[in-house]
KOLZA-61423 format. One record per residue (C-alpha): x negated, y negated, z negated; chain; residue in one letter. Coordinates in nm, 3 decimals, decimal comma, always signed. Example, Ala and Ser with C-alpha at 12.3 -4.5 7.8 and 13.67 -1.06 7.14 Angstrom:
BEGIN
- -1,230:+0,450:-0,780:A:A
- -1,367:+0,106:-0,714:A:S
END
This chain:
BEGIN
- +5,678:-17,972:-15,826:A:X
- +5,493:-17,939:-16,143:A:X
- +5,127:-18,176:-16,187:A:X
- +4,835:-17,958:-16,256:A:X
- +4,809:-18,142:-16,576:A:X
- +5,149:-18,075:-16,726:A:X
- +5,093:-17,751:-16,610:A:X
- +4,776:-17,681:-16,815:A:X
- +4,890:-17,865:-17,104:A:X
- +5,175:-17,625:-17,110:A:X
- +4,959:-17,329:-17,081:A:X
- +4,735:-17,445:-17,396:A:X
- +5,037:-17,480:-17,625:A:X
- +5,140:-17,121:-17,539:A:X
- +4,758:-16,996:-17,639:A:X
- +4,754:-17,248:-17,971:A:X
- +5,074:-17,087:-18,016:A:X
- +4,941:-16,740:-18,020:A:X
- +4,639:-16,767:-18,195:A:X
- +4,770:-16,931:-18,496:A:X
- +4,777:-16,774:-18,807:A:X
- +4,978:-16,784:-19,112:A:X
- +4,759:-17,143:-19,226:A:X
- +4,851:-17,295:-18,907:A:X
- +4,483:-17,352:-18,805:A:X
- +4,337:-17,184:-18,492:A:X
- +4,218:-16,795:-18,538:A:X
- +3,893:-16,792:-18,315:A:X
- +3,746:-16,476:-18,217:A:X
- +3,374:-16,481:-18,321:A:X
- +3,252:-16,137:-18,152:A:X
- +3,376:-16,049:-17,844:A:X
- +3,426:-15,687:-17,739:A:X
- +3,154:-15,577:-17,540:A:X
- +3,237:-15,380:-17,214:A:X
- +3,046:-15,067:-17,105:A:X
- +2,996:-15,273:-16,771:A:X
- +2,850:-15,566:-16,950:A:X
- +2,550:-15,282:-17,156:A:X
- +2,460:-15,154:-16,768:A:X
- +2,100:-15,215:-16,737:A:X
- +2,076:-15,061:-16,361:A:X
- +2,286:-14,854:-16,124:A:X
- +2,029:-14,623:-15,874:A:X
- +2,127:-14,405:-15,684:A:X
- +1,858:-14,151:-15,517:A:X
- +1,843:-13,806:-15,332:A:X
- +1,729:-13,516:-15,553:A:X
- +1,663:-13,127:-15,412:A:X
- +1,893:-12,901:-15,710:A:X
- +1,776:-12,756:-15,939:A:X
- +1,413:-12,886:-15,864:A:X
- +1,406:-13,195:-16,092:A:X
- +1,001:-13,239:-16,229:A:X
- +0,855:-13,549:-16,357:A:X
- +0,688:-13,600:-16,054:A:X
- +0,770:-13,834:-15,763:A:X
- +1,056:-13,967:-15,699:A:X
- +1,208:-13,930:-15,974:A:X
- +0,911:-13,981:-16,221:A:X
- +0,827:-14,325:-16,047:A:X
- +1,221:-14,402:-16,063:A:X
- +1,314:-14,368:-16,428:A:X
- +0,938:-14,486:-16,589:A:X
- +0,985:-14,809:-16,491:A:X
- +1,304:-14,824:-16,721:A:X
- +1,130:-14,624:-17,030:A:X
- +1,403:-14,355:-16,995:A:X
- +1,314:-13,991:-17,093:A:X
- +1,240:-13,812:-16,786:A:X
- +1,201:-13,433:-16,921:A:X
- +1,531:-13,496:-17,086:A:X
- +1,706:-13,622:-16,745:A:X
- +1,500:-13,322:-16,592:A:X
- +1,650:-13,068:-16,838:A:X
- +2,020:-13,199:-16,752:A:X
- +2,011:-13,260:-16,438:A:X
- +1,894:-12,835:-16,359:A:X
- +2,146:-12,757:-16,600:A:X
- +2,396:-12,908:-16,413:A:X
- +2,311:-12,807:-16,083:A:X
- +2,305:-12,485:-16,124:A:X
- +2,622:-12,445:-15,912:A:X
- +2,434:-12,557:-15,637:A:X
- +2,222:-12,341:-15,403:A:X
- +1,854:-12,433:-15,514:A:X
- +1,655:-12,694:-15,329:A:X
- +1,988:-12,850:-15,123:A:X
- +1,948:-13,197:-15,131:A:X
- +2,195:-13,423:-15,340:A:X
- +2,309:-13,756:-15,455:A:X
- +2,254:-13,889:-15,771:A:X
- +2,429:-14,211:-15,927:A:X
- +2,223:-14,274:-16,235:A:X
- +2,401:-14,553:-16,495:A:X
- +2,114:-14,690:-16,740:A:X
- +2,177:-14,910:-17,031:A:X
- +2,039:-15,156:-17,229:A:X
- +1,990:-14,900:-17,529:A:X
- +1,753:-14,693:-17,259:A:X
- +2,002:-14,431:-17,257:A:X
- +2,142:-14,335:-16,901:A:X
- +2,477:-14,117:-16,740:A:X
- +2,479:-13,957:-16,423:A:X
- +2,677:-13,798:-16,168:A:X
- +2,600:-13,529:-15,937:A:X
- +2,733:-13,582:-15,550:A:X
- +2,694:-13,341:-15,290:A:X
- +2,444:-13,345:-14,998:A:X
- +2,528:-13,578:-14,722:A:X
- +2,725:-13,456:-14,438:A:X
- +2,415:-13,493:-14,150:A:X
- +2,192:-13,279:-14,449:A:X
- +2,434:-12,981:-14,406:A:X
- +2,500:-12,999:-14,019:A:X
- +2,105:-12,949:-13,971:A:X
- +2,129:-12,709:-14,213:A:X
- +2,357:-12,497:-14,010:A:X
- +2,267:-12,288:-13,713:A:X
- +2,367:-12,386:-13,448:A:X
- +2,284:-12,355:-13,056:A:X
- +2,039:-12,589:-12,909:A:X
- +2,022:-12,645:-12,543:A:X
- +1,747:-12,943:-12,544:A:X
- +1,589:-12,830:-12,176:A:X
- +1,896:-12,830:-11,971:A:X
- +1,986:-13,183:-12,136:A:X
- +2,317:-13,021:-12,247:A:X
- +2,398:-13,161:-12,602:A:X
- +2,395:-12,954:-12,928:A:X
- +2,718:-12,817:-12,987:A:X
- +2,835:-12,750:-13,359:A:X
- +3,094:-12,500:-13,417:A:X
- +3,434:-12,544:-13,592:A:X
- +3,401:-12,299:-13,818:A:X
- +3,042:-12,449:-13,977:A:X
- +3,229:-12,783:-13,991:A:X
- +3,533:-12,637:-14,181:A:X
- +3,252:-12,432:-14,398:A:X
- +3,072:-12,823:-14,474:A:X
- +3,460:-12,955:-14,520:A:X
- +3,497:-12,707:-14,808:A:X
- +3,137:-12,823:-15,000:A:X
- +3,255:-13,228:-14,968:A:X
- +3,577:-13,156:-15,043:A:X
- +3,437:-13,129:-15,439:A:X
- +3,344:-13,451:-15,473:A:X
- +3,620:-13,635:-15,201:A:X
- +3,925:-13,794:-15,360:A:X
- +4,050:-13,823:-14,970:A:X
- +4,271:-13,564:-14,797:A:X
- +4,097:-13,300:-14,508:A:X
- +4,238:-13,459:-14,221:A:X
- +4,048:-13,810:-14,341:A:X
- +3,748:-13,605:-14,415:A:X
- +3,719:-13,419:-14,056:A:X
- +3,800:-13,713:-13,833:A:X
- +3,471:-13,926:-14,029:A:X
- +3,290:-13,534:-13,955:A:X
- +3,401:-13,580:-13,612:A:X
- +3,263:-13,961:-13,613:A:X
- +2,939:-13,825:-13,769:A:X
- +2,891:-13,567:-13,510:A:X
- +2,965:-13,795:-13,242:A:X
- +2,696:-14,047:-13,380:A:X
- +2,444:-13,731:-13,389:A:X
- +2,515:-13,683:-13,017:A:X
- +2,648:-13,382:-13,107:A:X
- +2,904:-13,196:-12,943:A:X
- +3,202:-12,980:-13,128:A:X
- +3,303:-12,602:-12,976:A:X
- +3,570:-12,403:-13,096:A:X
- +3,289:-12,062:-13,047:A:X
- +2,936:-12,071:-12,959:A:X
- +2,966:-11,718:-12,776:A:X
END
């Protein structure tokens, strides 16, 4: 078994031995390389309607307090999402540096936004549960499937938990 100290004094002779130069004195690097990760200022993430970005609240409140543009976040952030049907509710994950400049990502609505979105039949007065059909569920599993990395089957059985969490129940036809 090797001592700890051995062992480190071993490990400094191999970094002497690679950061000597042609002089034989030690070549020291003076600036580092500065990661993107080590510039980030703030991550926030918020819930924006598309394509209805104004300076007004939230998002006015949200990026003042970091002196970022907002008209110029507005102006990209309806540009891209224009895709998306107007006033749907979506993620954004906003990156701002240091420099007061910022990057963000678009995500789609969450997956409770677009069940209530959908019709389905409501039975409140008998005490019956809502029931959601399949085919609205495989309709919502073809929006998240933009912005998923996972496969379907992953996807549908966390819908399924959802649902079940909603107290809602799942139908094959409402008719």
């Amino acid at each position: 078994m090797v001592e700890s100290s051995s062992l480190s004094s071993v490990v400094i002779k191999k970094i002497k031995k690679t950061y000597m130069n042609k002089n034989s004195k030690l070549n020291y690097i003076t600036k580092p390389k500065i990661n993107l990760d080590q510039q980030v200022l703030r991550k926030v993430r918020f819930l924006v309607p598309a394509q209805n970005a104004t300076i007004s609240p939230p998002i006015g409140p949200i990026l003042g307090q970091f002196g970022i543009n907002i008209m110029d976040f507005c102006k990209q952030f309806n540009d891209r999402s224009k895709f998306i049907e107007q006033g749907t509710l979506v993620f954004v994950d906003l990156l701002l540096f240091k420099n007061k400049s910022f990057v963000f990502s678009i995500r789609m609505s969450p997956f409770s936004f677009l069940v209530n979105e959908e019709n389905f039949e409501d039975i409140e007065e008998t005490g019956i549960p809502i029931f959601v059909n399949l085919s609205s569920l495989y309709k919502i599993l073809q929006i998240k499937k933009i912005d998923s990395p996972i496969n379907d089957l992953s996807i549908m059985r966390s819908f399924f938990g959802t649902v079940r969490s909603m107290h809602l129940r799942v139908c094959n036809d409402l008719s």
